[in-house]
N, C-alpha and C positions, 0 to 999 in steps of 0.2 A: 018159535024156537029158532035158534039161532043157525044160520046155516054154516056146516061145520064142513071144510078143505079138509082134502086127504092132505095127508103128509107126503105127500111122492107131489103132488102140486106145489104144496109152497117151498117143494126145494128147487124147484123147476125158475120160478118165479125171482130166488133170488140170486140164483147160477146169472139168471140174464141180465139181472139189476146188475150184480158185479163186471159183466161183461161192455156195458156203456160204457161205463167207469175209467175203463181203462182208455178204451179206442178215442174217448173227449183229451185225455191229457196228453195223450201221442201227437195227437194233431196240434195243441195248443203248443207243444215241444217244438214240431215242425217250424210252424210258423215266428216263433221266438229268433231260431238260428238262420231263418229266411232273411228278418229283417240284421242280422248283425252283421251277413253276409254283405247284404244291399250295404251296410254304413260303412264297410271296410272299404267297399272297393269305391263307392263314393269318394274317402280319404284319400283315397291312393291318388285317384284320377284329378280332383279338382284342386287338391294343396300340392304346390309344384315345391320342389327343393331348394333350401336355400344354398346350397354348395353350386359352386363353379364347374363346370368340366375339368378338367386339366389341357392344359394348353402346351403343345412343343415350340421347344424355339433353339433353333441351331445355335452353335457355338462359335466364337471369329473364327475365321481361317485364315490361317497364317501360311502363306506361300512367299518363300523366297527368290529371289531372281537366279538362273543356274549362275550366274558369274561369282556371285555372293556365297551361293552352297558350295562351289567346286573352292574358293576360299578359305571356309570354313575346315573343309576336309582337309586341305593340305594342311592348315593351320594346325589341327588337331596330330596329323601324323609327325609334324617336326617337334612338336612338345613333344610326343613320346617318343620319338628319336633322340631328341638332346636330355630328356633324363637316364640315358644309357652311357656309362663312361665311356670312353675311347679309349683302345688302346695304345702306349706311347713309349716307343722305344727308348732305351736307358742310352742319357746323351754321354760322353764324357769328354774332355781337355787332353790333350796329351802339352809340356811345357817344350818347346822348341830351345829354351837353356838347362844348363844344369843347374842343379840346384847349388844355390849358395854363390852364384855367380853374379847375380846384380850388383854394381856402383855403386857404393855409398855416396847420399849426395852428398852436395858442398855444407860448410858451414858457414853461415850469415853470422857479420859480425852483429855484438850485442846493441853495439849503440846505435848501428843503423835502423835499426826499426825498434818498434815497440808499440802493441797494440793498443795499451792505454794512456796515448795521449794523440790528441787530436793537433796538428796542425795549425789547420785551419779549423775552428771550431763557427759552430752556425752561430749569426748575431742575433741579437737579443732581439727578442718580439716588441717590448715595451717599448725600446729605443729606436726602434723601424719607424714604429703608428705614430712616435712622436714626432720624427725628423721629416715624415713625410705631411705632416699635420694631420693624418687621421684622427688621432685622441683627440682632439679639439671636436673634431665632429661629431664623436661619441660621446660629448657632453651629455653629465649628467647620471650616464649609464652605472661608474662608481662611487656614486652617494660623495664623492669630495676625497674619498680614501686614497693612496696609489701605494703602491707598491715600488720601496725604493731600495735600493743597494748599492753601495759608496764601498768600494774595496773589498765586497763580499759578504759586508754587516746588512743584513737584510731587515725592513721594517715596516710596516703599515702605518700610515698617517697623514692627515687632513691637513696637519700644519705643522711647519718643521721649518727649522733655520739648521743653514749649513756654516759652521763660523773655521775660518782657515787664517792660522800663524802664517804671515808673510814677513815676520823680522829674517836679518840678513842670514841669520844661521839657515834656513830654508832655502836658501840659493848660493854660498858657499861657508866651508868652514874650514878650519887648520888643522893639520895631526901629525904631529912629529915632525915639523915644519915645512911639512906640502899642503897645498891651500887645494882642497879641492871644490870642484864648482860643479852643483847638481843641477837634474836637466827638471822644472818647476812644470813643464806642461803636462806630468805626468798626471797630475794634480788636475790641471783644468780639462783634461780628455773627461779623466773620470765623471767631475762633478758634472759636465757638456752632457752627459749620456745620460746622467739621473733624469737631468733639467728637460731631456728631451723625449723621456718617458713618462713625463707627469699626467695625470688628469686635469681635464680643465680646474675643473672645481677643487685641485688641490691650491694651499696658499705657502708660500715660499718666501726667503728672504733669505741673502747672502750677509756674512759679515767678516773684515778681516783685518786683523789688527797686530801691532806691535807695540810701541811706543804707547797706543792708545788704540781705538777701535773703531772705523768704519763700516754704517750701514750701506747695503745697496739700493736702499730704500728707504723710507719714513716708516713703511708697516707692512707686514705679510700681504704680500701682492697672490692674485690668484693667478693662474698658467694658463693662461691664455696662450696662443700662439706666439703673438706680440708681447707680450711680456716675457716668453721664454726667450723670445730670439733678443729681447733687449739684457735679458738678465744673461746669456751669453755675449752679447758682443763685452758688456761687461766686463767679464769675468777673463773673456781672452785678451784685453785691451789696458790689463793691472801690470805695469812694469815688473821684471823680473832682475832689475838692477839690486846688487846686494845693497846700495846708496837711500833707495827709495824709502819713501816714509810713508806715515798716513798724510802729514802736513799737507805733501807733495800729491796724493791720491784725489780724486774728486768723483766723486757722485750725487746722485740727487737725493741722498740719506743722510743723515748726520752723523755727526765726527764723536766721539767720546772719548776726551784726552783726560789723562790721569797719571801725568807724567811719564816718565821714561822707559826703558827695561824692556822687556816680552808680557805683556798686562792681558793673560788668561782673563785673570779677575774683572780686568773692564769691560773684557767682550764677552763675558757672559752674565755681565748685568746686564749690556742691550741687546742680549739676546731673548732673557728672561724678558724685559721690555714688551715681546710682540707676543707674550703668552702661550708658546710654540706648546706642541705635544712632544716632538722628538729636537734634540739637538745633536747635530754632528759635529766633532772638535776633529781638524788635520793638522796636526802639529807634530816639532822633533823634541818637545818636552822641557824644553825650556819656559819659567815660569821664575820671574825675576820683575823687580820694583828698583828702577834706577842702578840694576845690578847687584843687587842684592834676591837672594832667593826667595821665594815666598813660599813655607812652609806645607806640607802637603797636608798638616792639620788646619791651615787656616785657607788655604783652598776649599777644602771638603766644610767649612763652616759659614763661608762665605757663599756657600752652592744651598747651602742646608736653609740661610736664612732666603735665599731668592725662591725658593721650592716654593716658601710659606704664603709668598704670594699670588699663586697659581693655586685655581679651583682644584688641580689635579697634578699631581707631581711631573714634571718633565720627565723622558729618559733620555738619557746622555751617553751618548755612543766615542768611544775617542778610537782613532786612526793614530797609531806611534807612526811617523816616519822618520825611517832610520837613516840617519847619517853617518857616518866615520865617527863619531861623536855621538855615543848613548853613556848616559849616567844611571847606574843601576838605580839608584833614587829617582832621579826622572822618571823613569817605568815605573817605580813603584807607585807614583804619583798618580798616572796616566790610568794602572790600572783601577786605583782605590777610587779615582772618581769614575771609571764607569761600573764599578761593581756596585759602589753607595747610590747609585742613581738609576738600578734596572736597566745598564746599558750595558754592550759589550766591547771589548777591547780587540785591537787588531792591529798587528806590526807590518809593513810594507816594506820594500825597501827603496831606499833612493837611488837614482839612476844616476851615477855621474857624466860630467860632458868630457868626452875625450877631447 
C-alpha cells in the first residue's frame, strides 16, 4: 500500500522548493551587473579620448614708447579743441574821406589803346620750323600735306602751284593823271613765308606771267630745304621794273608765250600742266589778249576744259590785289572763277611807294 504524506508535509516541501528558486536568480542578477561594471570601467580606463585639451595662448602686446603715447594724447586734445569755434570780435572800417569825395579818374583817349589788337602779334609756328630748317627734319611726319596761307586763304595740300601777274599794272598804274607806283615785295614777303612753312614732302612750283607765262621750274619740285631757299632766292631776284617781261625773265622752267596782253589763260594752262591739287592766282584782274579783254565766260570755259584733264578737279583760290584801278567786272571775274572752282576769293590792298 502506498505510503501516503500528511498534508502539513508536502506543504513544507514546496514552501522550500520555492525558497531556492529564488536565492539562485539573486545571485545570477549579482553577478550579471558585476561583470558590466568590470566592462564600463575597462572602457573608461583603456580607450583614451580623441579630443585635445584646450590649450592658452596669450595675445600680442602692443606697448607703445611714452614719446609716441604723450603724442598721441596731445594729438587727440587739439582735434577736440579746434572743433570748438572761437570766438571773434566784430571787425569794422571807419572811411578816413567823406563820402562822394574821390577823383574821378582821367579819361584815355580812344585811339590810344584798344584791347583787340595786337601790335606785335606772335609769328607763325610753320614759318619758324621752316626758316629755321626744322620741317625738313621732320620729314615725312605730314604724309606730304602742309598747311598753307597766302593772304589769309588757308588750304591743305600735297601739291600746289602759286601763279602771280607780274604785268606792268602790278608795279605801277595811272588815275586821273597820277601815275602811281606800288610797293610789289608785299607779294614776295607773303609767298617767302608760305615757301618757308612747307613740308618736306610737299611739291611746289611757281609761275608768273604776263605777255605769256613763266615756270620756275619744269615740274612740281618737292621742299626740300634747298629747293625752298632756291625757289626764294628766285622769287626775290624777279625784277619789279614796270618795263620787265617774261622775254627778259629767266629761269630754269619754260616760257609759254601766246602773245601779248595780261594771258591769265596761258598761265593757267602751265599750271594745269603739273597736275596741282590747289592753285593760287595773285593778280589786279586784268585779263586781256593783245589788249583786248577776254571775257569772263571764256575764262571760266577755258578753266572748265583744263579741269578735264586732271584725275580730280583743281581748286583755285584767287588773291584781288587792289590797285587805284579796280574794274567792277574785273572782280566779277576774279570772283566767278574761284567760286566755279571750290576756291576762295580774297581782296588785299596794294601798298603804294611814297
Amino acid at each position: 500500500m502506498p505510503d501516503r504524506q500528511s498534508p502539513g508535509r508536502l506543504a513544507a516541501m514546496k514552501s522550500a522548493h520555492r525558497g531556492r528558486g529564488k536565492t539562485g536568480a539573486l545571485a545570477m542578477a549579482l553577478v550579471v551587473q558585476a561583470i558590466l561594471l568590470l566592462a564600463a570601467v575597462v572602457v573608461m580606463v583603456a580607450v583614451p579620448s580623441g579630443r585635445k585639451d584646450p590649450a592658452f595662448v596669450a595675445g600680442k602686446r602692443i606697448s607703445l614708447p611714452q614719446r609716441e603715447l604723450d603724442h598721441r594724447v596731445a594729438l587727440n586734445e587739439f582735434q577736440q579743441a579746434a572743433g570748438v569755434s572761437m570766438p571773434v570780435e566784430k571787425i569794422s572800417a571807419v572811411s578816413l574821406l567823406a563820402e562822394d569825395t574821390l577823383p574821378e579818374l582821367p579819361e584815355l583817349p580812344s585811339d590810344s589803346f584798344s584791347p583787340f589788337v595786337l601790335e606785335n602779334p606772335a609769328p607763325d609756328a610753320q614759318a619758324m620750323l621752316g626758316e629755321s630748317g626744322l620741317s625738313a627734319a621732320l620729314e615725312g611726319l605730314g604724309g606730304g600735306v602742309s598747311e598753307l596761307d597766302l593772304f589769309g586763304v588757308r588750304e591743305g595740300a600735297a601739291r600746289f602751284v602759286i601763279v602771280v601777274d607780274t604785268s606792268n599794272s602790278m608795279f605801277e598804274r595811272q588815275r586821273d593823271g597820277v601815275k602811281y607806283r606800288f610797293d610789289f615785295s608785299l607779294i614776295k614777303d607773303e609767298i617767302t613765308a608760305l615757301i618757308a612753312g612747307l613740308s618736306s614732302d610737299t611739291q611746289f612750283d611757281l609761275i608768273v606771267y604776263e605777255g605769256g607765262s613763266l615756270a620756275w621750274q619744269p615740274q612740281l619740285m618737292r621742299a626740300s630745304l634747298a629747293n625752298k631757299e632756291a625757289a626764294t632766292e628766285w622769287l626775290r631776284g624777279l625784277s619789279e621794273s614796270p618795263g620787265a617781261s617774261i622775254s627778259s625773265r629767266s629761269s630754269p622752267g619754260p616760257k609759254l608765250i601766246e602773245g601779248g596782253g595780261t594771258r591769265l589763260d596761258t598761265a593757267l594752262k602751265q599750271a594745269f600742266s603739273f597736275a596741282p591739287e590747289v592753285i593760287f592766282v595773285v593778280t589786279d584782274g586784268e585779263i586781256n589778249r593783245s589788249g583786248k579783254t577776254i571775257s569772263e565766260e571764256e575764262v571760266l570755259d577755258i578753266i572748265r576744259e583744263l579741269q578735264r584733264s586732271l584725275p580730280e578737279p583743281a581748286r583755285i583760290h584767287v588773291i584781288h590785289y587792289q590797285t587805284t584801278v579796280s574794274k567792277p567786272e574785273e572782280v566779277a571775274s576774279m570772283r566767278a572763277i574761284a567760286g566755279r572752282n571750290s576756291g576762295r576769293f580774297r581782296q588785299i590792298e596794294a601798298v603804294p611807294v611814297e
